[in-house]
N, C-alpha and C positions, 0 to 999 in steps of 0.2 A: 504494500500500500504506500502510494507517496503521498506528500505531505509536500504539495508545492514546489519542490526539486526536482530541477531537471538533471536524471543520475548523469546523461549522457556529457555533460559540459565538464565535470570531473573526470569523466575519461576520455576527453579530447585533452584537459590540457595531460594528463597522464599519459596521452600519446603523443603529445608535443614533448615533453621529456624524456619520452624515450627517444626521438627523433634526435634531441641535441645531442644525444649520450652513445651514439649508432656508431658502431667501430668500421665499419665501409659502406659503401655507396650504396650496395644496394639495401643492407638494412635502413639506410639515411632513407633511403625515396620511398619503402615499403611503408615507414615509422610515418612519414610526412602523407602519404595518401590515405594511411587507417586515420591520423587526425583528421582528415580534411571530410570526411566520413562521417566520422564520427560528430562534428561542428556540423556538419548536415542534417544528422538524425535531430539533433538537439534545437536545429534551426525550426524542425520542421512538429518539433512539439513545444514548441514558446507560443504563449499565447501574446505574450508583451512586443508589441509591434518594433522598437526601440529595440530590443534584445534580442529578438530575432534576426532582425537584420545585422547586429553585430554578429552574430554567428553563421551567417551566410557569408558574411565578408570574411572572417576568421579562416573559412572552409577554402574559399578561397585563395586567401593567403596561402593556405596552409598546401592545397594540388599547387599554386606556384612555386612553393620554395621546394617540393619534391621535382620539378623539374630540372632546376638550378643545382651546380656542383658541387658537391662537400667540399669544403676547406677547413683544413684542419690547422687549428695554431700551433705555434712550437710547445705551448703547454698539453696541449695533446687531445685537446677538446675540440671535438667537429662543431663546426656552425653553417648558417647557407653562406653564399656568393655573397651577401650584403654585408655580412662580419655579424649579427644577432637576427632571431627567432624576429620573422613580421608579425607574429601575429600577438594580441595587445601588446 
């Protein structure tokens, strides 16, 4: 039973973290299209016009930066092409 939470928005950002933390490319793009997924499902049960559409763009963000190349910094942590996560 929920209680006004959208569970799906806690496991988009939980797949954005997996995203940042993906030791190769293809975990990076697999991690970035289950958020982008995932921001979709949660888009599509918001009832709050305002927050949905943050989570449509989120989804979005999110299939963008799986297209884009891992780079990894010398500390050893992946991020996209832009140097941080697009999405908030």
């Amino acid at each position: 039973m929920s209680f006004g939470r959208n569970v799906h928005v806690a496991k988009a950002e939980a797949a954005e973290q997996k995203a940042m933390s993906a030791k190769d490319a293809t975990a990076y793009e697999h991690a970035w299209r289950e958020a982008g997924r995932l921001w979709e499902r949660a888009a599509d049960r918001e009832t709050d016009p305002k927050r949905k559409q943050q989570y449509a763009t989120n989804a979005e963000q999110a299939r963008a930066t799986a297209d884009q190349p891992q780079v990894v910094t010398q500390a050893g942590s992946s991020t996209d092409a832009d140097g941080g996560s697009p999405v908030n």
